[in-house]
VOVEXDREN-32997 format. One record per residue (C-alpha): residue in one letter; residue number from 0; x, y, z. Coordinates in steps of 0.02 Angstrom, whole numbers, m for minus. Example, Ala and Ser with C-alpha at 12.3 -4.5 7.8 and 13.67 -1.06 7.14 Angstrom:
! VOVEXDREN-32997
aa_i_east_north_up
a_0_615_m225_390
s_1_684_m53_357
***
This chain:
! VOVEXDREN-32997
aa_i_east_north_up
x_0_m477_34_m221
x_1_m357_166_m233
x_2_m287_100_m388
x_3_m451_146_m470
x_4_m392_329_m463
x_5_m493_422_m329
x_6_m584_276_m254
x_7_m663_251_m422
x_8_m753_414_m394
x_9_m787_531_m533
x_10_m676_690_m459
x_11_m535_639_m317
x_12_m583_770_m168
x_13_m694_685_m68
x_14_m596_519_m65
x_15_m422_625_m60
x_16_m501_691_107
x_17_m561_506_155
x_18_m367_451_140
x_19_m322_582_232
x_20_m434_554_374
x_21_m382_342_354
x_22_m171_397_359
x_23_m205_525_501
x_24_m320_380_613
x_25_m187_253_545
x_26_m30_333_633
x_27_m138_362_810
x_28_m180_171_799
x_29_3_100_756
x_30_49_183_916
x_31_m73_105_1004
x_32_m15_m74_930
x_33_94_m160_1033
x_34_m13_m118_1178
x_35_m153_m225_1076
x_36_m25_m376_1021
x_37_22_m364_1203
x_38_m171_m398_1246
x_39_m242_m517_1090
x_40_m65_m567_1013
x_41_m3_m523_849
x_42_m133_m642_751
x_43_m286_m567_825
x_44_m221_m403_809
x_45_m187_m449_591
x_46_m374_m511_631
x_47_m428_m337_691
x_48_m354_m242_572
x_49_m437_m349_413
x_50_m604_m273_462
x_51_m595_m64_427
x_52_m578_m99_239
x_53_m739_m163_197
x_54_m846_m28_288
x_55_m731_85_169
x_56_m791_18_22
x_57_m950_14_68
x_58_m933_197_81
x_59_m871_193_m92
x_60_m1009_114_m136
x_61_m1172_227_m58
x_62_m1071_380_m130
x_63_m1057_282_m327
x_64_m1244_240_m319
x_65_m1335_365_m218
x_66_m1218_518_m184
x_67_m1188_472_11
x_68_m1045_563_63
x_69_m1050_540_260
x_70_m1016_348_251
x_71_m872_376_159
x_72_m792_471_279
x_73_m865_354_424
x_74_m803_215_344
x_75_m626_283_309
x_76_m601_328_484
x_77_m655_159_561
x_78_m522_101_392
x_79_m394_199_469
x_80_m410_124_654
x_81_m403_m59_598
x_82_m289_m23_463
x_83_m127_71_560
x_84_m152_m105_661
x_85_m144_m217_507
x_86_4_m117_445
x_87_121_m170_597
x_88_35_m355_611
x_89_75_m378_440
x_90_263_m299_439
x_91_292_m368_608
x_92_256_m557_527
x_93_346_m521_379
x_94_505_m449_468
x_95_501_m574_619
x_96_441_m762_526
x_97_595_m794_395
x_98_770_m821_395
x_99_892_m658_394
x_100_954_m724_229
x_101_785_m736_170
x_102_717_m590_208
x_103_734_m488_67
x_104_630_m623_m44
x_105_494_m634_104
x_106_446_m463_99
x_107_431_m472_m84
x_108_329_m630_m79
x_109_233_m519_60
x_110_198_m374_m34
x_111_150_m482_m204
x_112_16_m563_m87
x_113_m17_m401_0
x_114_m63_m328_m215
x_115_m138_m507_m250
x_116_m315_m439_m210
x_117_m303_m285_m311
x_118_m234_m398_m454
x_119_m412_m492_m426
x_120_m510_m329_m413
x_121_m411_m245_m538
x_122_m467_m409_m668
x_123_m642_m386_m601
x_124_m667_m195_m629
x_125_m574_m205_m804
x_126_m707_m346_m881
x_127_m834_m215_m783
x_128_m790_m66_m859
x_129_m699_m117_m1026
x_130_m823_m14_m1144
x_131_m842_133_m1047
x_132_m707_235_m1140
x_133_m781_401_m1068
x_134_m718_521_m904
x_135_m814_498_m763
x_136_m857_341_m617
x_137_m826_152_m609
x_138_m974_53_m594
x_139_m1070_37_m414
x_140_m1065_m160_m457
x_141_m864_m172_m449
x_142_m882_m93_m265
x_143_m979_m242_m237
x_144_m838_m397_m261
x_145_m722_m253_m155
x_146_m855_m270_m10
x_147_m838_m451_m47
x_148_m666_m477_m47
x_149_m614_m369_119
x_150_m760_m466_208
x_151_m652_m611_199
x_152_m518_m537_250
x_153_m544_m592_445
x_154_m575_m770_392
x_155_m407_m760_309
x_156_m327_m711_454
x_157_m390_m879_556
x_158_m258_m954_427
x_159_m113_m874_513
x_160_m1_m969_583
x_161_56_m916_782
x_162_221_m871_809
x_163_247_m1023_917
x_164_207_m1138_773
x_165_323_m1064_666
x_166_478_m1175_628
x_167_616_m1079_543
x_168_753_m1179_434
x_169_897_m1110_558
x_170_787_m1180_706
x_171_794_m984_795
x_172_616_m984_865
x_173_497_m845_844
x_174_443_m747_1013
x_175_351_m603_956
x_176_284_m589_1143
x_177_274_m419_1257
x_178_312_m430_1416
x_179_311_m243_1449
x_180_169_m175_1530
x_181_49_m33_1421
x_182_120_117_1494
x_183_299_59_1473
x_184_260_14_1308
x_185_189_193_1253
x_186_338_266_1312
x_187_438_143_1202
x_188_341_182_1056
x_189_361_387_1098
x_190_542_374_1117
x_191_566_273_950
x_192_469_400_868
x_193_598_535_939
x_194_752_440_907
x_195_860_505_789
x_196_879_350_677
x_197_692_343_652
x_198_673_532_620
x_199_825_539_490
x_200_720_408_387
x_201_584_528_402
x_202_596_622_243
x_203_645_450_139
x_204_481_381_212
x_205_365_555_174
x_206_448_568_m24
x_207_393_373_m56
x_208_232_379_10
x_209_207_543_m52
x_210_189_467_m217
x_211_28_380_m178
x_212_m87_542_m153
x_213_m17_611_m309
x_214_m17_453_m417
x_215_m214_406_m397
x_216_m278_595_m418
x_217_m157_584_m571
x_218_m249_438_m641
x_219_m434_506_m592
x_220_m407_680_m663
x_221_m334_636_m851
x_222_m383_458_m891
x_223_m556_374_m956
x_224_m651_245_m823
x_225_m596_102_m932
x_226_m415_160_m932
x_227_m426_184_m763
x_228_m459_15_m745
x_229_m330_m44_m838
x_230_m250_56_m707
x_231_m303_m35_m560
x_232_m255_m214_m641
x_233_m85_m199_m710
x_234_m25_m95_m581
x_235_m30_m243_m453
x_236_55_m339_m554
x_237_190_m199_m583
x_238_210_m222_m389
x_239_241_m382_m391
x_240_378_m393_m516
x_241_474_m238_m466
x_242_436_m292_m284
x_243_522_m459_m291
x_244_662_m403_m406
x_245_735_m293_m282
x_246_696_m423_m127
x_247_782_m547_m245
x_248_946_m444_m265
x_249_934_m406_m90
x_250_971_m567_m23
x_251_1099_m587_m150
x_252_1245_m645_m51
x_253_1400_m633_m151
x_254_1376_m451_m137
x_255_1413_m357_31
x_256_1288_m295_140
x_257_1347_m131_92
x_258_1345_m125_m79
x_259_1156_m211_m78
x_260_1110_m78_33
x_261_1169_78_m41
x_262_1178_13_m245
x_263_979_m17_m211
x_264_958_169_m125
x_265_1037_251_m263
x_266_933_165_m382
x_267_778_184_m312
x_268_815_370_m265
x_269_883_405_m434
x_270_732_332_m534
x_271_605_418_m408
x_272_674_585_m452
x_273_668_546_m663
x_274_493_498_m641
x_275_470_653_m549
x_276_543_769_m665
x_277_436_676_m804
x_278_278_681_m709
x_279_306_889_m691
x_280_317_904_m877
x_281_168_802_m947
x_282_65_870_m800
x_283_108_1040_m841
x_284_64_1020_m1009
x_285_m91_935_m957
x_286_m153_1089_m842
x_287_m133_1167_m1011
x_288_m222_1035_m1124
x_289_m365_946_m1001
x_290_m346_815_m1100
x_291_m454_642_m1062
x_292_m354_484_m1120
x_293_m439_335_m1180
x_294_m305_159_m1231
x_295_m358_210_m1405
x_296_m285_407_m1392
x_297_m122_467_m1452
x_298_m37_515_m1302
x_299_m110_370_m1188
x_300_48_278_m1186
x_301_177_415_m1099
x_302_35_481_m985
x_303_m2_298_m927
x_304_177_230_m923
x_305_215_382_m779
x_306_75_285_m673
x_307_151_119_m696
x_308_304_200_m663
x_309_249_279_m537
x_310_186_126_m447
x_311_337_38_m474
x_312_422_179_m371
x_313_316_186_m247
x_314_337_m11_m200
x_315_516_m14_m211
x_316_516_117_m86
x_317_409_27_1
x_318_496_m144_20
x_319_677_m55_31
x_320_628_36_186
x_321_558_m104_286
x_322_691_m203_260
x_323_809_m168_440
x_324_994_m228_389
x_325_964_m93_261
x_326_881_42_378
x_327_1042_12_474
x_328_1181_20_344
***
């Protein structure tokens, strides 16, 4: 939904303040996550954290069509409990299920299903909204198949194999158990987030995320509803490619461990702070020039590329910093 550029919402404030409220909610429930895997296991906590999203979008939704505003920011907070949960189910399964070796292309095959659904919404919200070459909101209906799609979401979970039925090509077995008991395990979480390896990735993780709040307000302030779906389509499927192309050369073996790790930082880094430098020029010039940009403008191709760009970033910083032999190099 973010991919629509501010929810899909005309002007990006009340949904930038909905994220904010999600992400804040998000990082008190992660903390709070093993002690819930340690009570319902790590499928029925996925489960639990499938079912914020669609009381979101039904926010969304009320707000489109009849101007609601307080179930946008109800639904984004009961987002933002489920969803810190979903966040560590999901990386937990990802990390923990494959083969060392294969890990790199796992999370990428992870993170292409993880964009699958906005690929589908995306498709569904472009044939939506394909004439409406004006500034200004999606249509209520495309809220609608969102609702739809993130209903199923718990169903899809049933589908998830336990760790215990897992059977892994180098016949290691997967124990994702907890034998710890809840207050031990708070106090493992606390000291983790105090430990000096996790707060020197600190600022890596806040300048890739960072991206995301400025990416979508970039799209909802300067681009037309129908290019803004365009938006929301091909940028899944610039996730997937640039996603898998780094997990692929990841796990490629004739290089060392080493020079994956830090040939793939210094790319990553190095394009992040281009696209940086390129996004402060056209938005300075667009502070200058409010300009509105339809597919059919002159201009629409630079200003739009920096989103796709952009998006491409953000997953490669995404994928590169869950992946733990490179965290540790």
């Amino acid at each position: 939904m973010n991919s629509l550029g501010a929810g899909g919402e005309e002007k990006p404030y009340l949904v930038n303040g909905a994220n904010a409220l999600t992400f804040c909610l998000m990082v008190v429930s992660c903390s709070f996550s093993s002690v819930i895997v340690r009570l319902i296991g790590i499928k029925w906590a996925l489960i639990f954290g499938t079912m914020g999203y669609a009381p979101y979008a039904a926010g969304l939704y009320t707000n489109n069509r009849f101007g609601t505003e307080w179930f946008v920011l109800f639904g984004a907070a009961l987002c933002g409990i489920s969803a810190g949960v979903f966040w560590m189910a999901e990386a937990a399964i990802a990390l923990s299920y494959p083969e060392p070796n294969n890990q790199g292309r796992f999370l990428g095959l992870w993170l292409s299903f993880r964009v699958g659904g906005q690929i589908l919404g995306g498709a569904i919200n472009l044939g939506v909204n394909a004439k409406n070459n004006q500034a200004g909101k999606v249509s209520y209906k495309v809220y609608l198949a969102f609702i739809a799609l993130q209903a199923l979401g718990p169903l899809v979970g049933l589908l998830v194999n336990k760790p215990s039925q897992v059977q892994r090509k180098d016949g290691v077995r997967v124990d994702m158990s907890i034998t710890n008991g809840n207050l031990r395990e708070l106090q493992l979480t606390a000291k983790l987030f105090f430990s000096k390896e996790f707060l020197l990735i600190v600022p890596l993780i806040g300048q890739g995320v960072y991206t995301e709040a400025v990416m979508f307000t970039y799209e909802s302030l300067w681009f037309s509803v129908r290019a803004r779906a365009l938006g929301s389509f091909l940028s899944g499927i610039v996730a997937v490619v640039a996603g898998n192309l780094l997990g692929a050369f990841l796990d490629q073996q004739k290089f060392t461990l080493k020079t994956r790790a830090r040939g793939s930082f210094f790319v990553v880094l190095g394009l992040q702070s281009a696209w940086w430098i390129w996004a402060t020029v056209l938005v300075t010039d667009f502070d200058r020039t409010k300009p509105t940009y339809d597919w059919a403008d002159p201009g629409f191709g630079r200003a739009f590329a920096l989103f796709l760009l952009w998006v491409a970033g953000f997953q490669l910083n995404y994928l590169y910093l869950y992946l733990p032999p490179v965290a540790a190099v």
